[in-house]
Every structure is written in structure tokens, then in C-alpha cells.
VEXKOL-864780 format. One line per field, with one value per residue (C-alpha): residue number from 1; residue in one letter; x, y, z. Coordinates in steps of 0.05 Angstrom, whole numbers, plus 5000, padded with zeros to 4 digits. Layout:
nuti <- (NUM/...)
tortor <- (A/...)
east <- (X/...)
north <- (Y/...)
up <- (Z/...)
This chain:
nuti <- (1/2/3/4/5/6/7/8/9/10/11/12/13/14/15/16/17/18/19/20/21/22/23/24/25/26/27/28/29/30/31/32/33/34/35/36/37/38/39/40/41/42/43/44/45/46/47/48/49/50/51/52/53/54/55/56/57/58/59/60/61/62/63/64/65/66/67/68/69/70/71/72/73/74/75/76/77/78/79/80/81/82/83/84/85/86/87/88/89/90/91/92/93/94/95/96/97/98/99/100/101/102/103/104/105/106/107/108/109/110/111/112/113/114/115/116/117/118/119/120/121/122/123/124/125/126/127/128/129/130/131/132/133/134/135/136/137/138/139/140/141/142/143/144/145/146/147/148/149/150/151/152/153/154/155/156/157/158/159/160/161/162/163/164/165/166/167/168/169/170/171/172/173/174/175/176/177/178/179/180/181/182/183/184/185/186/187/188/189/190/191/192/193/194/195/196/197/198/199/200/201/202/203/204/205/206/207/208/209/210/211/212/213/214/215/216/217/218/219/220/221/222/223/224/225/226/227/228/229/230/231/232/233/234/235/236/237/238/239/240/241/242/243/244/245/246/247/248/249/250/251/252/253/254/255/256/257/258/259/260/261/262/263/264/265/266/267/268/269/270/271/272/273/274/275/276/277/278/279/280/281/282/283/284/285/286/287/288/289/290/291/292/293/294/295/296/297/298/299/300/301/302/303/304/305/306/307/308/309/310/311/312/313/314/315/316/317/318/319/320/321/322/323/324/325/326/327/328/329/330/331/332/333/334/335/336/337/338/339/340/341/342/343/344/345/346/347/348/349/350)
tortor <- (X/X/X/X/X/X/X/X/X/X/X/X/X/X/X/X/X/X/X/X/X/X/X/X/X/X/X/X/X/X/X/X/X/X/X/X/X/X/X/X/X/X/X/X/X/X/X/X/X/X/X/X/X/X/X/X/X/X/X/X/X/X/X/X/X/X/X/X/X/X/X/X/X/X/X/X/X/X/X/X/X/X/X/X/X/X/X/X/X/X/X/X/X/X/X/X/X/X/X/X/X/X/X/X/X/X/X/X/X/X/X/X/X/X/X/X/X/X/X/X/X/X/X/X/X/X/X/X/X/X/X/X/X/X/X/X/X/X/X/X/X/X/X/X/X/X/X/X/X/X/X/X/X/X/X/X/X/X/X/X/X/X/X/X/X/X/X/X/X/X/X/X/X/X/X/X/X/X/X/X/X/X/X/X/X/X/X/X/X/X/X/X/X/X/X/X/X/X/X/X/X/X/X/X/X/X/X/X/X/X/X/X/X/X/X/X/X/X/X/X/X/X/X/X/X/X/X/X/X/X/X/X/X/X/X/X/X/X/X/X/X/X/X/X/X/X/X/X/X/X/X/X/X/X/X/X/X/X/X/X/X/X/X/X/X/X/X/X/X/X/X/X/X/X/X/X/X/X/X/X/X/X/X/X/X/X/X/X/X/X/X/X/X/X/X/X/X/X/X/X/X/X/X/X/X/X/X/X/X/X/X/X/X/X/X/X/X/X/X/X/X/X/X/X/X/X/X/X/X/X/X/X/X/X/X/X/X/X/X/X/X/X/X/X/X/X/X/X/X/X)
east <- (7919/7931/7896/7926/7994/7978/7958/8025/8056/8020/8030/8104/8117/8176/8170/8239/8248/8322/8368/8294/8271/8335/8362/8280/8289/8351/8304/8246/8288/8326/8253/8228/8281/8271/8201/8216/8267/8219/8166/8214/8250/8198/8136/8095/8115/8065/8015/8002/8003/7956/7907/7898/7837/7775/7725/7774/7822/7887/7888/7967/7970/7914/7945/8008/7972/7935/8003/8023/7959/7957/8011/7990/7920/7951/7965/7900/7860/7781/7800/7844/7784/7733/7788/7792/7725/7725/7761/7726/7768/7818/7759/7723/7797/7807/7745/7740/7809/7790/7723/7730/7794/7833/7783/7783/7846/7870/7822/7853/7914/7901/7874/7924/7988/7950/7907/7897/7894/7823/7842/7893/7860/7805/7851/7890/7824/7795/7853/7843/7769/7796/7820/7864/7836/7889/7970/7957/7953/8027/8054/8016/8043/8108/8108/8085/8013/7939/7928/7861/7853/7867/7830/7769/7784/7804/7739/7687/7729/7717/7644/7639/7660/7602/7566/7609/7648/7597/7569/7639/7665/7603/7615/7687/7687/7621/7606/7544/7528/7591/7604/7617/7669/7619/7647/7720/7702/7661/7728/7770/7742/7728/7810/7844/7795/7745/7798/7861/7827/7787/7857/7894/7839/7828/7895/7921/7889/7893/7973/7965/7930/7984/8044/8034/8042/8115/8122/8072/8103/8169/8177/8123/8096/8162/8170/8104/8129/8187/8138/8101/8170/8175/8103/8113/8177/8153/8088/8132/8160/8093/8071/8120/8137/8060/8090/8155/8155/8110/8163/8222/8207/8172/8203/8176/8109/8105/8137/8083/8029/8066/8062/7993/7998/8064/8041/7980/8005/8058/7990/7953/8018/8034/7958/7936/8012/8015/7942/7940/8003/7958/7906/7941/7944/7984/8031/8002/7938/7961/8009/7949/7903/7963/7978/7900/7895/7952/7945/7892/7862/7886/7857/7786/7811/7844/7778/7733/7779/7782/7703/7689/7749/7781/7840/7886/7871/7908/7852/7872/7950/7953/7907/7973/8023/8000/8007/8080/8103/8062/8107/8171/8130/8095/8169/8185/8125/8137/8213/8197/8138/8181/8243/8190/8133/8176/8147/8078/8031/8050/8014/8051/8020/8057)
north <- (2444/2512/2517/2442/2482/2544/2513/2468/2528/2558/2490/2496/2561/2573/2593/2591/2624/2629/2617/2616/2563/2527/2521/2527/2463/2497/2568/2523/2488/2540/2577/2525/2517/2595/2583/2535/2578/2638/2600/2565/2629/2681/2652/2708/2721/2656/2667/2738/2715/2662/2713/2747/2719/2730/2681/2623/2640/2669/2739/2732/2663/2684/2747/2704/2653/2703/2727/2648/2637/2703/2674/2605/2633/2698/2658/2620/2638/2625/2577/2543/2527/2511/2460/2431/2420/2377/2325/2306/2245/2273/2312/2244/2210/2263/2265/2195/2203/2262/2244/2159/2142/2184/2184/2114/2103/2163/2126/2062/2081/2124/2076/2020/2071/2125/2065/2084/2164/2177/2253/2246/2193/2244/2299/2268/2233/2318/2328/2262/2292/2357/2370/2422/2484/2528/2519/2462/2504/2533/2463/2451/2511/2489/2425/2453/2420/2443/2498/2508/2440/2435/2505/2460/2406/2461/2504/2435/2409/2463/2462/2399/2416/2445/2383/2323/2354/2341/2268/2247/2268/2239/2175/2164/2195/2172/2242/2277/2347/2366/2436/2463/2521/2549/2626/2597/2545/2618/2665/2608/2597/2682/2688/2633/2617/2672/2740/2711/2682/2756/2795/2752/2759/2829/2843/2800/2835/2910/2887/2857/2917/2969/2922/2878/2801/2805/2852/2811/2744/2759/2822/2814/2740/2732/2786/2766/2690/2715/2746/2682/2648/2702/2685/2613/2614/2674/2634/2575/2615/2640/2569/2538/2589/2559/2498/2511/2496/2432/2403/2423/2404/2341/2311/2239/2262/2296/2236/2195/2240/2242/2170/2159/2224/2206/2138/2172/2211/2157/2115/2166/2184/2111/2096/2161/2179/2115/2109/2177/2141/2073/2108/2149/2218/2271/2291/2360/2317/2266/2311/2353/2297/2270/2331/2345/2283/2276/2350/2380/2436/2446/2504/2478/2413/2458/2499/2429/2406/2462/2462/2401/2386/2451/2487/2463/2379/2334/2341/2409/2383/2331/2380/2433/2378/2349/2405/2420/2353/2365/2427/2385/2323/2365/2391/2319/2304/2364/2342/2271/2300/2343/2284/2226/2274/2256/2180/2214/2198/2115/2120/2165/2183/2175)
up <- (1504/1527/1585/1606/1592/1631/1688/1683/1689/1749/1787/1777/1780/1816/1899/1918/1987/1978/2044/2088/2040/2038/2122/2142/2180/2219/2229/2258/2301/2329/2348/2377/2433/2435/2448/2500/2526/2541/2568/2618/2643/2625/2635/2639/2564/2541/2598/2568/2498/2515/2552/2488/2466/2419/2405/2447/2390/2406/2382/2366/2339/2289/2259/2248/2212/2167/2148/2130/2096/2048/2015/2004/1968/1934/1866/1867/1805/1793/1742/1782/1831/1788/1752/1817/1832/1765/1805/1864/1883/1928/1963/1983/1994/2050/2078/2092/2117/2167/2187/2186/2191/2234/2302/2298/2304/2347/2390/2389/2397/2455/2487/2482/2494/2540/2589/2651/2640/2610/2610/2571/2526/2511/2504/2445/2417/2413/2371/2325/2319/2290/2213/2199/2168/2183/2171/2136/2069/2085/2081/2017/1998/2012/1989/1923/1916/1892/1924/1890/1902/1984/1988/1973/2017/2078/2069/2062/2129/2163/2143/2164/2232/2253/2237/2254/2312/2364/2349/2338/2398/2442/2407/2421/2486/2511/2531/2521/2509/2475/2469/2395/2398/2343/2356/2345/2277/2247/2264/2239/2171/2168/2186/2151/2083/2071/2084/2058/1995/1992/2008/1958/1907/1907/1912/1857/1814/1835/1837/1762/1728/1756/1763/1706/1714/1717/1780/1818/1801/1806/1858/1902/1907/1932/1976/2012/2012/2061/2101/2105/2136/2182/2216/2216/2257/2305/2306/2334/2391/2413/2422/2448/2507/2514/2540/2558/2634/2618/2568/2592/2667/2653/2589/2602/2601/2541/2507/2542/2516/2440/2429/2402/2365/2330/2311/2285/2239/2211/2205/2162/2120/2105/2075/2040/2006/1972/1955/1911/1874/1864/1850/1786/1813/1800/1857/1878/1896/1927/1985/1988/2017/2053/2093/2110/2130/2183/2206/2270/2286/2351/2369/2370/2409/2463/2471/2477/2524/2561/2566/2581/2641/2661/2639/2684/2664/2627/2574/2562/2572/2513/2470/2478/2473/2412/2356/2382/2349/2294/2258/2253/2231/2174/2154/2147/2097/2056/2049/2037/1981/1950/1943/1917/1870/1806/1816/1802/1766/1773/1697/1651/1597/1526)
């Protein structure tokens, strides 16, 4: 009954942000025309950004989402994780959801909305292919779910990846010899699961034993979640100025490209939200395999599409275009998580 109580506690445990939390939606949007701003009038800006490279992962883009992830994994406890293993459910709900589910109908869909453009078609399929491991624990975060829970999920997706990646791909593309990014999937899961789940271990508890429980909760958890805002929304104007001569001078075909990618991720929220609430789980699971399982890992798609047709195709295009949607869409499932978890679990318990 304790622990049970305890770990109540943890899940709940307050993560208030204060006026970032409360106007974020207003923050992100106001970077993201910023973003589009600077790549439309100072487009040297995202070229240089983008040149900074290691591994095909952008050197800039990855220290900002270390600094979003450290605070997602800081509170996670041992215990929490190995509770979490105990319940393997969500884990097999979300990998059927990232690895069956959403190439198939990526697919589809690009094909019906996208016919005619087979660069573009295997652009957004490459991004349908690819779960996120990466800034999908900040909206978990966020939206207040398992964090030991969708640190599981993350890690065995990104496992996965080096397995699945390739056969998928050739199957839905009809493609042979697909290229792995392996250099970028091993710096991915060092940057965004092994050092910020070290970092926030180690210094949990070096903050703990001098600080107290208290001082770490309290003064610095919260500090460090401010931080976390901060990267997110200067993360946004990196990646838009990206893009921001493609979207602002051709509108139409960005919203061309978007299609299948929007009605992708409506697809995968409308099936996996309202099957963790059928299925009797607890809220914090349930967003957790929602969100994994309408997110992508862009950055690998980008860097197979860029392989296989060039950097300049419209591979590489929809592979860019696609993750840009994705922030404001994520917003929208943390907001609508957050305003519908008290219907969870559908069984109370008396």
C-alpha cells in the first residue's frame, strides 16, 4: 500500500511551468513564424545550422534536445522502471502500433493523396517507418504520463530500429539495399536515452544527498523544467528557418505534402487513445502509447532519404516537411490528454 501510494505521488507530482507552461501554445507559435522568418530573409542562418553535422545528426538540434530530454528522465527512479516493466501491455500496444500499423497506413495514404509523385510518396512513407525516440518523451512529460513507462517503450523502439528499419522500408518502397543511418540510430539512443537517463541519474542523487529531497523537488526540478521550455522553442526556430523559403514561397505544396501526414496522425490518435481507455488503463499509459505511436523520428527519415535520392529531391523535401506539423499536432494531444485523463481508468476501482 505504500509503495502503490508513493508512486501515486511521484506520478502526480506537481510540474507546473508557471506563465511558460500556461501561454506555451502562444511561445511555440510565435517561434515558429520566427523560424520561418529567418530562414526566408536570412537564409544562410538555417543553411549553417544545418551544415553542422555529426554522425548525419545535427550538432545543434541534438544539444537542444538533450536539454528537453534531461528533464523528462531527471525524476525517473529505479523502481519506477522496474514497476513498469511489470506491465508489458502498453509496450506490445505500441509496438504493434509503430512497427504494424503506422507504415501501412502512411503507405496508403500516401499513395491515394500523394499519386503521381513517387518522391514524395517515399519521402513521407520514410517518416511513417520511423518511431520517435527523441522529443517524444518531452510531450509525455508534459502531458504528465509514465515516464518510466515510455522510457521503455522509447529505448526498445529505438532498438528495434536497427532491425526493422531496413526490411520495412524495402517492402513499402520496393527498394532494395536500404541504407541504415546506423552512426545516427547509435548517437541517437547515446544522446537522447543512455546520457540523459545517466545525467539525470547520477545527478539526482548527488542533488538529493547535499540538497535533500525538498531542494531538488521543489528548487531545482523546476528550475531545469524552464530550461527544458527554453530548448524546445529555440529548437523550433532552428528548424523551421530549415524550411523557411520552401514554406513560405510555396505554401500549396507543403499543404500538398501535409495531407497524408496529418491524416496519419489523426488515424493513430483516434485508435490507440481510446483503446488504452477500453482496455482499463490508467491515463499515464494510455497518452504514453498514444504519443509514441503518432510521433517520427525525423531525423533518421531525412538521412534515408537523403541517401537513397539526393538532398535536393522531394524525398528529402516531404521528410523536412513532415516533422514541422508534427510540434503543434503533439501540443494538441497533450492538451486534449491532459482535459480527458480524469475519464481514466473506464473501471474504477471501489
Amino acid at each position: 500500500m505504500k509503495t502503490e501510494k508513493n508512486q501515486a505521488e511521484h506520478v502526480n507530482q506537481e510540474r507546473s511551468l508557471g506563465m511558460w507552461e500556461k501561454y506555451l501554445t502562444l511561445w511555440i507559435a510565435i517561434c515558429i513564424v520566427v523560424g520561418l522568418l529567418v530562414g526566408r530573409f536570412f537564409p544562410a542562418f538555417g543553411e549553417f545550422m544545418d551544415s553542422l553535422k555529426f554522425a548525419n545528426l545535427s550538432i545543434p538540434i541534438g544539444i537542444l534536445l538533450f536539454f528537453m530530454m534531461y528533464p523528462t528522465v531527471l525524476g525517473i527512479r529505479f523502481s519506477d522502471i522496474k514497476m513498469a516493466s511489470k506491465n508489458p501491455k502498453p509496450l506490445f500496444v505500441t509496438l504493434f502500433a509503430n512497427w504494424v500499423v503506422a507504415p501501412l497506413i502512411m503507405t496508403v495514404y500516401a499513395n491515394i493523396f500523394l499519386a503521381g509523385n513517387p518522391q514524395y510518396i517515399a519521402g513521407v512513407i520514410l517518416l511513417g517507418l520511423s518511431p520517435c525516440t527523441a522529443m517524444v518523451m518531452w510531450w509525455m512529460y508534459l502531458a504528465k504520463g509514465d515516464m518510466a513507462q515510455g522510457l521503455i517503450n522509447t529505448a526498445i523502439n529505438a532498438m528495434l530500429m536497427l532491425i526493422l528499419y531496413a526490411p520495412l522500408a524495402a517492402l513499402y518502397l520496393g527498394v532494395s539495399s536500404i541504407p541504415v543511418p546506423w552512426d545516427l540510430i547509435a548517437v541517437s539512443v547515446l544522446a537522447f536515452i543512455a546520457l540523459p537517463v545517466a545525467s539525470g541519474a547520477l545527478s539526482r542523487r548527488w542533488i538529493i544527498h547535499r540538497k535533500g529531497e525538498g531542494w531538488f523537488q521543489n528548487v531545482y526540478t523546476a528550475a531545469v523544467g524552464k530550461v527544458s521550455i527554453v530548448a524546445l522553442l529555440i529548437t523550433l526556430i532552428v528548424l523551421f528557418s530549415f524550411a523557411g523559403q520552401t514554406i513560405l514561397n510555396d505554401p500549396l505544396l507543403v499543404g500538398y505534402i501535409a495531407v497524408p501526414n496529418l491524416l496519419h496522425y489523426v488515424t493513430m490518435i483516434a485508435w490507440t487513445y481510446p483503446l488504452g481507455y477500453f482496455l482499463g488503463w490508467k491515463y499515464e499509459s494510455a497518452i504514453d502509447t498514444t504519443l509514441i505511436g503518432s510521433s517520427s523520428h525525423f531525423e533518421v527519415a531525412i538521412a534515408v532519404a537523403v541517401t537513397l535520392y539526393g538532398i535536393g529531391s522531394g524525398a528529402a523535401l516531404a521528410t523536412v516537411i513532415g516533422p514541422l506539423f508534427e510540434v503543434p499536432l503533439m501540443l494538441s494531444l497533450v492538451k486534449l490528454g491532459l482535459r480527458t485523463r480524469k475519464y481514466f481508468p473506464r473501471k474504477k476501482k471501489i
